[in-house]
FIKE-372168 format. One line per field, with one value per residue: residue number from 1; x negated, y negated, z negated of N, C-alpha, C in turn. Coordinates in steps of 0.2 Angstrom, whole numbers, plus 5000, padded with zeros to 4 digits. Each point is the difference from the previous one (the first is absolute). Example, Ala and Ser with C-alpha at 12.3 -4.5 7.8 and 13.67 -1.06 7.14 Angstrom:
2
nr	1/2
neast	4934/5002
nnorth	5028/4995
nup	4961/5004
caeast	5004/4996
canorth	4994/4994
caup	5000/4999
ceast	4996/5004
cnorth	4994/4995
cup	5000/4997
***
This chain:
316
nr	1/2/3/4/5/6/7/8/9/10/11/12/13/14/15/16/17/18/19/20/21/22/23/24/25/26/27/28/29/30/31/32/33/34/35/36/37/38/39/40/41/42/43/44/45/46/47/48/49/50/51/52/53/54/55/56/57/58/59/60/61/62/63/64/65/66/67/68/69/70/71/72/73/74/75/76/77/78/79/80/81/82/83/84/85/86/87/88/89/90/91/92/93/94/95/96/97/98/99/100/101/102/103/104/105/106/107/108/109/110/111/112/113/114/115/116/117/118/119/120/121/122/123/124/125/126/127/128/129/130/131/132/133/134/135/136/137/138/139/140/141/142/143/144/145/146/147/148/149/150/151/152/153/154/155/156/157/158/159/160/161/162/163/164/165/166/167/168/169/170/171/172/173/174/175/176/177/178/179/180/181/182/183/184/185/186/187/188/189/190/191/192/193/194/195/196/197/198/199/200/201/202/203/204/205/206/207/208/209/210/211/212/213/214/215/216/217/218/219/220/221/222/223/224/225/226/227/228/229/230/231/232/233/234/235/236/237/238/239/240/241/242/243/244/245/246/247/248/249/250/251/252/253/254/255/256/257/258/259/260/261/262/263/264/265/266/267/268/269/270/271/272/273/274/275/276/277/278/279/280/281/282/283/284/285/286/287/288/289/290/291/292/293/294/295/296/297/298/299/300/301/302/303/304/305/306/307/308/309/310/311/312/313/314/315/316
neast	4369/4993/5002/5003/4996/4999/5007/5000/4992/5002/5008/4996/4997/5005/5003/4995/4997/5005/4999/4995/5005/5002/4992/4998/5002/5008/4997/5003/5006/5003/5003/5007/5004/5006/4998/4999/5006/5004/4995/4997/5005/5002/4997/5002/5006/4999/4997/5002/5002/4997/5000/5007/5001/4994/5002/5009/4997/5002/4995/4996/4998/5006/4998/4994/5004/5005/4995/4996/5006/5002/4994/4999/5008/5001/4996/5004/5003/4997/5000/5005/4998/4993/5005/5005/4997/4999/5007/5000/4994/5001/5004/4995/4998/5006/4998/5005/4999/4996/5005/4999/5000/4995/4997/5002/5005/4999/4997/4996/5007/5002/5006/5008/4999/4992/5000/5005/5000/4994/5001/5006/4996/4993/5004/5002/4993/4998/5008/5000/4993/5002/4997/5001/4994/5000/5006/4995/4998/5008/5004/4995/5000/5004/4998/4997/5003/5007/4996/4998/5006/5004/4996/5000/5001/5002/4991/4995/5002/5005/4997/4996/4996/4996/4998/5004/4995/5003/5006/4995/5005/4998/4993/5000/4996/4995/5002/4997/5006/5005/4997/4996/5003/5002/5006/5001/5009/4999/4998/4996/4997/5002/4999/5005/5000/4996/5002/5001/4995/5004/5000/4996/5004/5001/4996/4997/5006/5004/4993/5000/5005/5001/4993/5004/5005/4997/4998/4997/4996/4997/5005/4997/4993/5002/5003/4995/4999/5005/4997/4993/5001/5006/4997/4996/5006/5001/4992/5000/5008/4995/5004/4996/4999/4995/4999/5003/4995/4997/5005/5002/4993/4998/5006/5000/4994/5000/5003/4997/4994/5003/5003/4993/4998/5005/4997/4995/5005/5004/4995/4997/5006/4998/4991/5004/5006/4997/4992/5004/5006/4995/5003/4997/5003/4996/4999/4995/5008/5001/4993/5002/4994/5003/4997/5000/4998/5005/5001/4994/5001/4996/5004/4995/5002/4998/5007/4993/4996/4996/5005/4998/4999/4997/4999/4996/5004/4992/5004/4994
nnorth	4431/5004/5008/4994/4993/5004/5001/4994/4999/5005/4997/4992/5002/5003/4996/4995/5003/5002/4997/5000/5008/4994/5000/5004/4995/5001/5005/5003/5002/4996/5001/5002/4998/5003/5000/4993/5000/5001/4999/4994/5001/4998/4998/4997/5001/5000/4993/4994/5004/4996/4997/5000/5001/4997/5002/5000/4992/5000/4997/5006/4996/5000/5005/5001/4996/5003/5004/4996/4994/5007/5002/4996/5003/5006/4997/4997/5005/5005/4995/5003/5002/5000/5000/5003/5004/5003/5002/5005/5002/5003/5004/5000/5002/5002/5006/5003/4995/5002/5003/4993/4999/5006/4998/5005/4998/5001/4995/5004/5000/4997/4998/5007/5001/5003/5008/5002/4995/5001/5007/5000/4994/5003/5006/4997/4998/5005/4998/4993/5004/5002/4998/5006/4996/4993/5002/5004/4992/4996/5004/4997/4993/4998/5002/4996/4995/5001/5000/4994/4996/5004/5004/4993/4994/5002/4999/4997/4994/5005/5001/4992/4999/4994/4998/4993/4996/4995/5001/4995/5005/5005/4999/4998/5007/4995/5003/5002/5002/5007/4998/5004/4994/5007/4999/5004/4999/4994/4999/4996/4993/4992/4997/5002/4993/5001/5009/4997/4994/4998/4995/5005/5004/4997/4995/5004/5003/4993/4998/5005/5000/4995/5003/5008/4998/4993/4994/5003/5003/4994/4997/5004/4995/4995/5002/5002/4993/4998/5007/4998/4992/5002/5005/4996/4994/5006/5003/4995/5001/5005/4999/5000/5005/5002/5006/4997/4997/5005/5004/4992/4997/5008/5003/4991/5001/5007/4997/4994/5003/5005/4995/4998/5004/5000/4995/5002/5007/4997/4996/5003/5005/4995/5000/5007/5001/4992/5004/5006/4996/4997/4993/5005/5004/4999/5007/4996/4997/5004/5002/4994/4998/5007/4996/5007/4994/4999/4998/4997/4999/5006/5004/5001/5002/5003/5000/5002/4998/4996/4999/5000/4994/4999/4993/4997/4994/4995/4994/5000
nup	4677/4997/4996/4999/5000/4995/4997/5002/4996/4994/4999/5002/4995/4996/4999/4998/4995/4998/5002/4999/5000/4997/5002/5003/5004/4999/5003/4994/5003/4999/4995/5003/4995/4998/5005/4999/4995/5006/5004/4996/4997/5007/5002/4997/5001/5006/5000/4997/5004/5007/4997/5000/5004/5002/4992/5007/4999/4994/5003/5002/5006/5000/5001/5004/5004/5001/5002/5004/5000/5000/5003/5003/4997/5000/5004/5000/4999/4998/5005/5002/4995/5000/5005/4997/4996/5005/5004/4994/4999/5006/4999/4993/5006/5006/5003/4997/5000/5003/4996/4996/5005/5001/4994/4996/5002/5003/5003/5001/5002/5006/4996/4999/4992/5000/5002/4999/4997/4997/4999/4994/4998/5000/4995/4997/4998/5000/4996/4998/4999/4996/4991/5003/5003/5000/5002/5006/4999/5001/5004/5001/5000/5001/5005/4999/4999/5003/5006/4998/5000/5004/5006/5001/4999/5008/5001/5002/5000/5002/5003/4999/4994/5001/4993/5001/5001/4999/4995/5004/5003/4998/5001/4995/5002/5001/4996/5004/5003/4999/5005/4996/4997/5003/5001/5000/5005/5004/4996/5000/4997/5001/4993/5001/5002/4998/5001/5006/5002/4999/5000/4997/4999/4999/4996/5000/4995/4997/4997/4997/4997/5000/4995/5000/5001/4999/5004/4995/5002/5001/5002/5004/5001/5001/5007/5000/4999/5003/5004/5001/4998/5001/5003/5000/5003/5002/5001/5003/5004/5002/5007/5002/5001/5003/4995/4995/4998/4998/4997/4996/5001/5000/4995/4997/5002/4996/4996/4998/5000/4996/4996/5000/4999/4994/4997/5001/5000/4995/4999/5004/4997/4997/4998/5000/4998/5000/5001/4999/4993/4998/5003/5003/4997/4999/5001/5005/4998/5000/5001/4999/4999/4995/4999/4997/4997/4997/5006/5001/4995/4999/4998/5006/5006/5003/5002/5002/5006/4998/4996/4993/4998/4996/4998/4998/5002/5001/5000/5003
caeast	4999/4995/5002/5008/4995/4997/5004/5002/4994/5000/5003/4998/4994/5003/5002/4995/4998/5007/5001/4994/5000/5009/4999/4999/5007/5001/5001/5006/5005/5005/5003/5004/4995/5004/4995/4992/4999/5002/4995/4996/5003/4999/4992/5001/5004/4996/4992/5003/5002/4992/4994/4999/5001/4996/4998/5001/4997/4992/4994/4994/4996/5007/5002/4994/5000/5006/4997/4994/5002/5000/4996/4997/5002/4997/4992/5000/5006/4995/4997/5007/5001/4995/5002/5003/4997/4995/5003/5004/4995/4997/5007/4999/4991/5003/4997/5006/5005/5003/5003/5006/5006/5003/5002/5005/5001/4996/5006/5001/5002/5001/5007/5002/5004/4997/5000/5006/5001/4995/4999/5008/4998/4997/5005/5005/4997/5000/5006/5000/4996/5002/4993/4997/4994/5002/5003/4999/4996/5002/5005/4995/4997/5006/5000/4992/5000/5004/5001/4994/5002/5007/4998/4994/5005/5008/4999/4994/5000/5003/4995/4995/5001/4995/5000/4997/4996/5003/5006/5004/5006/5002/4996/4997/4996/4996/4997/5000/5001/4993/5000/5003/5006/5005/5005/5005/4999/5000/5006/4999/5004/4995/4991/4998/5000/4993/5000/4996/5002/5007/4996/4995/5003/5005/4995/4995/5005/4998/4995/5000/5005/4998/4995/5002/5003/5000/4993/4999/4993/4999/5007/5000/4995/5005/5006/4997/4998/5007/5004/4996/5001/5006/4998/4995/5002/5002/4995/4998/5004/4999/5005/4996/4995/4996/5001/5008/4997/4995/5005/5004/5001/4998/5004/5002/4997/5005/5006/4999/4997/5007/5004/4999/4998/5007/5002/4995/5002/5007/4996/4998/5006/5004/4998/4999/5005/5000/5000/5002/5006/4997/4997/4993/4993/4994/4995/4994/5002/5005/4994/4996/5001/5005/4998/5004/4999/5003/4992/4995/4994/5003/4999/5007/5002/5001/5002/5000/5000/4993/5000/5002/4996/5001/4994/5002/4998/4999/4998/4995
canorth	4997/5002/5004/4999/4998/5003/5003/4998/5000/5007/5000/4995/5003/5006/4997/5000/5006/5004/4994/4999/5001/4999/4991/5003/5000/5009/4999/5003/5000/4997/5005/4996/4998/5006/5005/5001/5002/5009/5003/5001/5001/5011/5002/5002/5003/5005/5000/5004/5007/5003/5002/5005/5007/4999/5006/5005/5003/5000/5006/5002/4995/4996/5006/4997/4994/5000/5004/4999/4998/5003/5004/4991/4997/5004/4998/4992/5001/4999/4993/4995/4995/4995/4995/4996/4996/4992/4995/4995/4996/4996/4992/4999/4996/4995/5004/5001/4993/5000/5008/4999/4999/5006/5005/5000/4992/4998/4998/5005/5008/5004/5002/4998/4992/4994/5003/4999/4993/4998/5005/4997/4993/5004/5002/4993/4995/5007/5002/4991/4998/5008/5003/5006/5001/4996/5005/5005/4999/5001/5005/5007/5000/5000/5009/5004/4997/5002/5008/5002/4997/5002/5009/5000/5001/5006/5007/5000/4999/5001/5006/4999/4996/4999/4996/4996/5000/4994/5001/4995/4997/5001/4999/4994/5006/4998/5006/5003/5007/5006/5001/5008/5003/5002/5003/5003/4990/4997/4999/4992/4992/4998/5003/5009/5000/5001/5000/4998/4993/4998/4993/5001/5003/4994/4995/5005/5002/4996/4997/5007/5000/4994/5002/5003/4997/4995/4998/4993/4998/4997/5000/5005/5002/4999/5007/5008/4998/4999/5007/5006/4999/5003/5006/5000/4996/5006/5002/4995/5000/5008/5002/5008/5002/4999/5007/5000/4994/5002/5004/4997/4995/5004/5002/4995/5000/5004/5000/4996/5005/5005/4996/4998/5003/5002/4995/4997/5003/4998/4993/5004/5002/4993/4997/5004/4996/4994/5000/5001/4996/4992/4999/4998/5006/5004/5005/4998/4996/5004/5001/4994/4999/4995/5000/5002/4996/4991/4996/5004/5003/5007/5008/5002/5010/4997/5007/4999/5007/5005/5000/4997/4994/4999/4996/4994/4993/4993/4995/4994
caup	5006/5003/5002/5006/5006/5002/5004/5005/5006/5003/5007/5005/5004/5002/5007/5006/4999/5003/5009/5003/5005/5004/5003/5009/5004/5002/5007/5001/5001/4995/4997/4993/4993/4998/5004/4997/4994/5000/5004/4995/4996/5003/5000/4992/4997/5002/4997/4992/5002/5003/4994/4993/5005/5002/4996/5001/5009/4997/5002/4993/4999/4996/4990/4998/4997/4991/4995/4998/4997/4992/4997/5001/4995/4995/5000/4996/4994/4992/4998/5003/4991/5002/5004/4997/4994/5004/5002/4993/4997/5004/5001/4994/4999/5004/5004/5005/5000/5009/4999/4996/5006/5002/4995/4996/4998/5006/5004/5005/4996/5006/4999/5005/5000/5003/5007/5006/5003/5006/5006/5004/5004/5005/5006/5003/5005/5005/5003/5005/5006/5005/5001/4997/4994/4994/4995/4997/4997/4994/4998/5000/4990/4996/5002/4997/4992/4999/5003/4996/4992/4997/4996/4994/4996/4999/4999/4996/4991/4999/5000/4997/4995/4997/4996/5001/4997/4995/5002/4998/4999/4995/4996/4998/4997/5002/5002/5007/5000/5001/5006/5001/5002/5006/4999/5007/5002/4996/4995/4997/5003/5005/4997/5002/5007/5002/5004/5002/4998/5004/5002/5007/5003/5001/5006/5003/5008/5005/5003/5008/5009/5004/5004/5004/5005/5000/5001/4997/4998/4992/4995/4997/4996/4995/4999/4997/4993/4996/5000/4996/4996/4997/4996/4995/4995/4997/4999/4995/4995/4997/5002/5005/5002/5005/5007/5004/5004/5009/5004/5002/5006/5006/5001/5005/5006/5005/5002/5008/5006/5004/5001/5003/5007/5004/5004/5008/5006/5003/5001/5005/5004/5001/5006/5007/5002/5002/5003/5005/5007/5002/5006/5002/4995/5004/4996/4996/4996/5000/4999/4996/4993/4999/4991/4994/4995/5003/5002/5007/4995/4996/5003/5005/5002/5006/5002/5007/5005/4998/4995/4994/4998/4994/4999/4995/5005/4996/5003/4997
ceast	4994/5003/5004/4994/4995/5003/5002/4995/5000/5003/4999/4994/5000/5006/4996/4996/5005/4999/4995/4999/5007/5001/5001/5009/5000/5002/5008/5005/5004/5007/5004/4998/5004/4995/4994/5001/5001/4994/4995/5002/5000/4991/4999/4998/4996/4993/5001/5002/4993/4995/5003/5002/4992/4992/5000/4996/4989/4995/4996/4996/5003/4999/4993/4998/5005/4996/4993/5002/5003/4995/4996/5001/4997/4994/5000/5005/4992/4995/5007/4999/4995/4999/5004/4998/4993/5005/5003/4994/4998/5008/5002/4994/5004/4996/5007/5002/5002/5004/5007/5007/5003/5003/5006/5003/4996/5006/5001/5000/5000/5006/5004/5005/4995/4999/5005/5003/4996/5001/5007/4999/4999/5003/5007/4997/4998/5004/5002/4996/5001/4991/4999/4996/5002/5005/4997/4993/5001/5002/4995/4995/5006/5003/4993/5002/5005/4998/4993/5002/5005/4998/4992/5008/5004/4998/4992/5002/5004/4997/4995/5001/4993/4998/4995/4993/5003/5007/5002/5007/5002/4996/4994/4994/4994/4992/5001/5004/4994/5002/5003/5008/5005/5006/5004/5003/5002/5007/4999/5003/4995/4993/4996/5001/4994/4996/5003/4998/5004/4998/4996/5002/5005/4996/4996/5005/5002/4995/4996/5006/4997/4993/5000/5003/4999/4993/5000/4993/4997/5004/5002/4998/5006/5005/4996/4997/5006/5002/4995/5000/5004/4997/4996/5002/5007/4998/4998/5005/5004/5007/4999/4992/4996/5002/5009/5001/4998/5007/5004/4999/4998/5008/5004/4997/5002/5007/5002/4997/5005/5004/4998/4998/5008/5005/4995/5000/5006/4999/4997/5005/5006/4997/4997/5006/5002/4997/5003/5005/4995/5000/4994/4995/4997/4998/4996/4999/5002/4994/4995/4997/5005/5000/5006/5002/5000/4993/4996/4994/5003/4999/5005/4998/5000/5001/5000/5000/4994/5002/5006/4992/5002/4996/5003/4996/5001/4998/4997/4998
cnorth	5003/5003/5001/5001/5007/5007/4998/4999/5008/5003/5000/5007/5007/4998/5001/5007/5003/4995/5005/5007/5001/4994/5002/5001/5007/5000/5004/4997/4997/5005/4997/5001/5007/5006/5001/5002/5006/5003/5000/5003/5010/5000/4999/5006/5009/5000/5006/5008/5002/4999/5005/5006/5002/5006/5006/5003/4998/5006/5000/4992/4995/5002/4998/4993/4999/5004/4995/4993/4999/4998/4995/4997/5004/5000/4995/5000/5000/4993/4995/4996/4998/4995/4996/4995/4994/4995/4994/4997/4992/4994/4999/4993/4993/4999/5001/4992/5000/5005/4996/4999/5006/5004/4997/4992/4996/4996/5003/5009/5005/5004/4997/4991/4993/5001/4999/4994/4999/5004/4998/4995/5003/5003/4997/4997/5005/5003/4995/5001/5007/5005/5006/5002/4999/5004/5004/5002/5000/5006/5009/4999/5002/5009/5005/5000/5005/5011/5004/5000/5005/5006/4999/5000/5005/5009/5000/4998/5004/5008/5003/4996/4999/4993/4995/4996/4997/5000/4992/4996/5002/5005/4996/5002/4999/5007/5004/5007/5005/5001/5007/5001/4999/5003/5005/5004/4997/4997/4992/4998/4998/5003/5006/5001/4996/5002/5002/4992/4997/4993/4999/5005/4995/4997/5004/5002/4995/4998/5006/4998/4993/4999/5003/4999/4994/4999/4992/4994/5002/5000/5010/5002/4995/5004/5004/4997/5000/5006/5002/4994/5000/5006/4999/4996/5005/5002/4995/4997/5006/5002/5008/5002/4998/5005/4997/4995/5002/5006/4996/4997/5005/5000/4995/5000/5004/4997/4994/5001/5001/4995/4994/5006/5002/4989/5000/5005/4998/4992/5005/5000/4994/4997/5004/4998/4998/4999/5004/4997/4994/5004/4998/5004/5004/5006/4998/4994/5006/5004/4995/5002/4997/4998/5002/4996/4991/4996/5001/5004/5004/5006/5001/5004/4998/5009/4999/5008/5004/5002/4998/4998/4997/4996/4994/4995/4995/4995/4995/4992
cup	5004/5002/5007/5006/5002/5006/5005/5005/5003/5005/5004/5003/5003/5008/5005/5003/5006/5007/5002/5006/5004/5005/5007/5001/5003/5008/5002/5004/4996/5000/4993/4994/4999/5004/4996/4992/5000/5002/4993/4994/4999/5000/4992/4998/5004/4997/4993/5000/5001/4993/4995/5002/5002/4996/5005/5009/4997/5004/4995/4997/4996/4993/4998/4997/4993/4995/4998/4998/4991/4997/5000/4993/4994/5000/4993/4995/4996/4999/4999/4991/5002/5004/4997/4995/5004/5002/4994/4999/5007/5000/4994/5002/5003/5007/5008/5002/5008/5001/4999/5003/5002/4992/4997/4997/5007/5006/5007/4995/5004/4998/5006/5001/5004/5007/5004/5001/5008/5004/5005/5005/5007/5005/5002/5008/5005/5004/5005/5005/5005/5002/4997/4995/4995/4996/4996/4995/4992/4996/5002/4993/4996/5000/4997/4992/4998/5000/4993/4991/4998/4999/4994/4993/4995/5000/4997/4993/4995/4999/4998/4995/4998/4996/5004/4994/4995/5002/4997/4999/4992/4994/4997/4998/5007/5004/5006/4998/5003/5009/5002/4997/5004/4997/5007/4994/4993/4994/4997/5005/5003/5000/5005/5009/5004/5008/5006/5001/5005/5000/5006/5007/5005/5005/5003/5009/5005/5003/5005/5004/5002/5002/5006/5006/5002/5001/4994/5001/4992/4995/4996/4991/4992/4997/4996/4993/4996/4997/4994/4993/4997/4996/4995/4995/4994/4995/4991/4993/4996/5001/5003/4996/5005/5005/5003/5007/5006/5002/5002/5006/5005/5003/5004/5006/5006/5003/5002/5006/5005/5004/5007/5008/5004/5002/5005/5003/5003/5003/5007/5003/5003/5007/5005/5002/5001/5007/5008/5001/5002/5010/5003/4998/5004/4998/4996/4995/4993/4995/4998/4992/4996/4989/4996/4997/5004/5001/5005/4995/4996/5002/5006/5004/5010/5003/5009/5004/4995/4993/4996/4997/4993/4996/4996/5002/4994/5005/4995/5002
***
């Protein structure tokens, strides 16, 4: 029965969590519901092609950041058992208990069996009110998660094989594996898929794309507690490493980034559109401040005669 209620309070808050930048009514056009799943379903499906094609239009500065992310990790592979061994001795002391809900057995898993319900709710109630955002609030996490899980999967672990700390599914042998070992590629089973941290990579990707695209306020600083307590709570059930943990959540960050700069150019190209067939549009309406990001507060861009303006507005 705890466990039920607890699941159930998790929903409820992961629900709300998820409302909170789908609240601002959408000033679009209404558009059949068959229009609107063909239209977001195709931005899918394009999102997903633009990130992993996206190696291919990489500049130097691009390469710099893939390398000194490595290397961020490889700073911290030779402490990566000393962490370890402080994480067991401190959630030995019962030092982790605020971890408990994101770790292993926890009632937020961030599985798809606990995520797509909610997210389907969403975009149901998105398709009814004929609200763009709101869709794509859904289906752009849901595209981070996906664009960042399948070449991790289907080609990193496959490629790489490194022994996780504790191969708890199926060893009873309490002792920390040797961090140095790496297989290419790899030949083990689960045990051996270590890097890179796929958990974190997962919350990390969505809480950047909504970050990114969306104006939260405050409510952000929760979204990012959820992403970076998943890693640690990894960390602590010696499911990763540490260094896995810092390529994992860089490598989700990028790809909700990506994800989200390519819906707030098509959110751009919606409401220039709008505004040319609207009756009554002025040029100089045309050149308003207009917010990136749903709201009067946020990052927004004012493309006038003197310029392109670029600045981030707080009302207090």
């Amino acid at each position: 029965m705890q466990a039920s209620l607890r699941r159930g309070l998790a929903a409820a808050g992961l629900t709300l969590v998820a409302a909170l930048p789908m609240l601002a009514p959408s000033a679009l056009p209404a558009q059949s519901v068959v229009q609107n799943i063909g239209n977001d379903f195709r931005n899918v499906g394009r999102d997903l092609i633009g990130v992993w094609r996206s190696p291919l239009d990489a500049r130097g500065r691009d390469w710099l950041a893939f390398a000194g992310t490595l290397a961020a990790g490889a700073v911290v592979v030779p402490i990566d058992d000393n962490i370890d061994r402080w994480a067991v001795r401190n959630d030995s002391a019962g030092r982790f208990g605020f971890l408990e809900e994101v770790r292993d057995g926890g009632s937020i898993d961030l599985s798809g069996k606990q995520v797509v319900p909610i997210a389907a709710g969403f975009y149901v109630l998105g398709l009814v009110k004929s609200d763009a955002s709101m869709r794509e609030a859904v289906l752009g996490c849901l595209t981070a998660w996906q664009a960042n899980s399948l070449p991790r999967k289907y080609i990193a672990y496959k490629l790489i094989g490194r022994q996780r700390p504790y191969d708890h599914k199926s060893d009873p042998d309490i002792t920390a594996k040797d961090q140095y070992q790496f297989e290419v590629p790899r030949r083990g089973d689960w045990g051996s898929r270590s890097f890179p941290g796929g958990h974190v990579a997962n919350a990390v990707a969505c809480a950047s794309f909504w970050s990114n695209r969306f104006s939260w306020g405050p409510a952000e600083a929760g979204l990012w507690a959820l992403a970076l307590g998943t890693g640690v709570g990894r960390i602590v059930d010696r499911g990763h490493w540490t260094s896995d943990q810092i390529v994992g959540g860089v490598y989700g960050y990028a790809v909700g980034k990506v994800i989200a700069q390519r819906s707030r150019k098509r959110m751009e190209a919606r409401r220039a559109e709008a505004a040319r067939t609207s009756t009554g549009t002025t040029p100089a309406a045309l050149s308003a401040p207009a917010p990136i990001l749903n709201g009067a507060d946020g990052l927004y861009f004012d493309a006038g005669a003197r310029g392109v303006t670029l600045g981030w507005r707080r009302t207090f």
